[in-house]
Each structure stands twice: as structure tokens, then as C-alpha cells.
C-alpha positions, 0 to 999 in steps of 0.5 A: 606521045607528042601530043602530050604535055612534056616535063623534064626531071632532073636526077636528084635522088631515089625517086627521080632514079625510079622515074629513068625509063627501060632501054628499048633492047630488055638486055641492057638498062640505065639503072645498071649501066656504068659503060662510061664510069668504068673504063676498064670493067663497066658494063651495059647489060642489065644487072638485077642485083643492082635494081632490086632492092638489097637484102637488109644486112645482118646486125652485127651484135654490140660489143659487151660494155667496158668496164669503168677506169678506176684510176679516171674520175667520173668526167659527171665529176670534173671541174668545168672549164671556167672559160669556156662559154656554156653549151646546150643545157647550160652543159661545158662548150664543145666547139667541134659539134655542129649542134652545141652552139652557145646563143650568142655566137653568130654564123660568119657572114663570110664563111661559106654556108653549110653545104646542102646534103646531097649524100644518099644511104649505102643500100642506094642502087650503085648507079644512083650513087655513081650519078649523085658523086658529083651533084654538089659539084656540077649539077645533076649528070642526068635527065628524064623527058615525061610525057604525060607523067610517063619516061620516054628518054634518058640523058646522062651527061655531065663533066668529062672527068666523071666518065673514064670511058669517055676520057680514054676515048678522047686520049685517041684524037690529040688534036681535039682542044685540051682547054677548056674541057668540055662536057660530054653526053654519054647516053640518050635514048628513047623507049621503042614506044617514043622513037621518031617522035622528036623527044631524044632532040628535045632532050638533048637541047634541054641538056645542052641549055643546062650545060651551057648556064654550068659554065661549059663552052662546048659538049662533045659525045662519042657514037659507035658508027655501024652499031644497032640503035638499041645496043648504043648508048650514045645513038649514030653520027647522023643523030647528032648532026641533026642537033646541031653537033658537028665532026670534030674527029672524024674516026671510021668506028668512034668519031668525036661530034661537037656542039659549041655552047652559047 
């Protein structure tokens, strides 16, 4: 797979969620996982109900219309507001609706300009959702690596306080540096067909490049020394030492590795 040409896709929505590849080990998968979102009950096993698509919801019928008030007039009646400017359709001025804009109002150079959607629709996957919370924020928290337009690796990162797991893991080491935080790498990992062909450390130098023009000063991760690659998420020590990570908590089961950022 090496020898084909690599792209690097970003997490943005439901089609680059559909592009995530399988996990080497068919009982645990990316899509379901939210080990690192929640502390308390996250999982890593696969779960269907939250790749499949939902079942459509029933409509809920509409409620009969309301009887007109008779002690209101009909607001087609009132008097227009002589002051206010003239909306759409030479209809009265609302100024709380985004689209009733009068034609001689300009936007405010100063204000911020209208933020960019970045919302997905509630029958999303659960993981989508949980990866989109905060894109308008830091940025995307996750990326594919493509090798001829087929997924070999998944990276998902992104600001400590997007990861509670994460968070309670590092509450264990009080001599790690409290400011600034750094950003954190809570999954890579290779599907079994891409393994030792140098993609997952491609990936993570991609990732941490990224991180380090968000502003980030430093990225850690926390592997499980002694687990199966298959069954971790956040791969081995010896892994992260040959991207450039070093131990910053030394720990015979959860040791805290640490990358500087340029």
C-alpha cells in the first residue's frame, strides 16, 4: 500500500465519517467508540445501533387549529408601525429575523460575520456528533490516511477538554504541567492490511503539524503498556517514542508520552 499515492482527509461531516476505515480486531470499531468521550460508561466494542442507519420516527400528528380570538383584531388589520423601515414585500420591519433585512441597512463591519453551519441533523451517528461538537472551536478532532482512495489509519485528537477519559487519566500524574494544556491523540491505528508500512507515523506527523498551527504547544497520549495492538486504542510506548514522544509520566501500566510542538 506504500506505494500508492496518500491523501489525508479531515472529519467534517457525514461523508468523511463514512470514509473512517475498520479496526483490525471486528469487535471493537471507530464509528461506535466513545472510550475517551465518556469517562464513566464509554465503550470501544462495536455497536450496530450506532452505524446503521435509524429508523425514520413516527410523525407525531399535528395538533387541530386554534380557534381565532375574537377579542383580537386580525393582525392583517393593525395599523403598521409608522417608524419602523419597510421589510420583505414592502411588509412592517422585523429586526430579530435573520432573513427581513430592509435594503438600506449594511452588515457591521466590526461585528463578527455569520458563523459557518457546522450542525449535522439528529439522525447523525452518535460519533459524528460527538466529533462535530467542537469544529467551530478547535478544528476537526479526527483524520483518515487514503491510499489510493482506500482508509488505512484513523487519528482522533483534539483539545484536552473534548476527552474526560483523557482528562482523569492525566488528574493521576500532578507533576505534569497544568499550562498551557496540551492537546491530546486518543486513537491511531492502522487496518490489519496497512500494518508496518509506516502510515500510522505519517498520520501522527500530519496531526501534530495541524495541532501545532491551532496554537497547541505541546500534544501528549496515553497507551496501555502490556495491551494487544488490536484491542488499544492509543497503540504501545515504543510506538510513540519513534514519532518523536517522550515520557513524560513514567507509570507501569498508563504512562503519559509527550510531544513539544514547534
Amino acid at each position: 500500500m506504500t506505494s500508492g499515492s496518500i491523501t489525508i482527509v479531515d472529519v467534517t461531516d457525514l461523508a468523511t465519517f463514512s470514509l473512517i476505515p475498520p479496526c483490525a480486531d471486528p469487535g471493537f470499531d471507530h464509528r461506535s467508540c466513545d472510550y475517551w468521550e465518556d469517562a464513566d460508561r464509554g465503550s470501544k466494542a462495536i455497536r450496530l445501533e450506532w452505524i446503521e442507519p435509524r429508523t425514520p420516527v413516527d410523525v407525531v400528528p399535528a395538533r387541530p387549529p386554534v380557534k381565532d380570538n375574537p377579542f383580537l383584531a386580525d393582525l392583517a388589520e393593525r395599523a403598521a408601525n409608522p417608524f419602523a423601515p419597510p421589510g420583505r414585500d414592502g411588509g412592517a420591519f422585523n429586526p430579530f429575523a435573520i432573513d427581513d433585512q430592509p435594503s438600506g441597512i449594511t452588515e457591521n463591519p466590526f461585528a463578527p460575520g455569520a458563523p459557518t453551519s457546522t450542525s449535522v441533523d439528529d439522525g447523525a451517528p452518535p460519533k459524528l456528533r460527538l466529533l462535530m461538537r467542537g469544529l467551530r472551536v478547535a478544528g476537526s478532532h479526527a483524520k483518515v490516511l487514503r491510499v489510493d482512495d482506500v482508509s488505512a489509519a484513523y487519528c482522533q485528537f483534539g483539545p484536552l477538554t473534548a476527552y474526560p477519559r483523557a482528562q482523569r487519566t492525566r488528574d493521576l500524574y500532578p507533576a505534569l504541567p497544568d499550562s498551557p494544556l496540551p492537546a491530546v491523540i486518543t486513537c491511531i491505528a492502522t487496518t490489519r492490511e496497512a500494518r508496518h508500512a509506516g502510515l500510522a507515523r505519517r498520520l501522527v506527523d500530519a496531526v501534530c503539524a495541524d495541532l501545532s498551527t491551532r496554537g497547541f504547544a505541546a500534544v501528549e497520549t496515553y497507551p496501555e503498556v502490556g495491551a494487544s495492538p488490536d484491542a488499544t486504542s492509543a497503540a504501545t510506548p515504543g510506538f510513540w517514542e519513534s514519532v518523536g514522544f517522550v515520557v513524560a509520566a513514567p507509570d507501569d501500566r498508563f504512562p503519559v508520552m509527550r510531544r513539544e510542538l514547534a
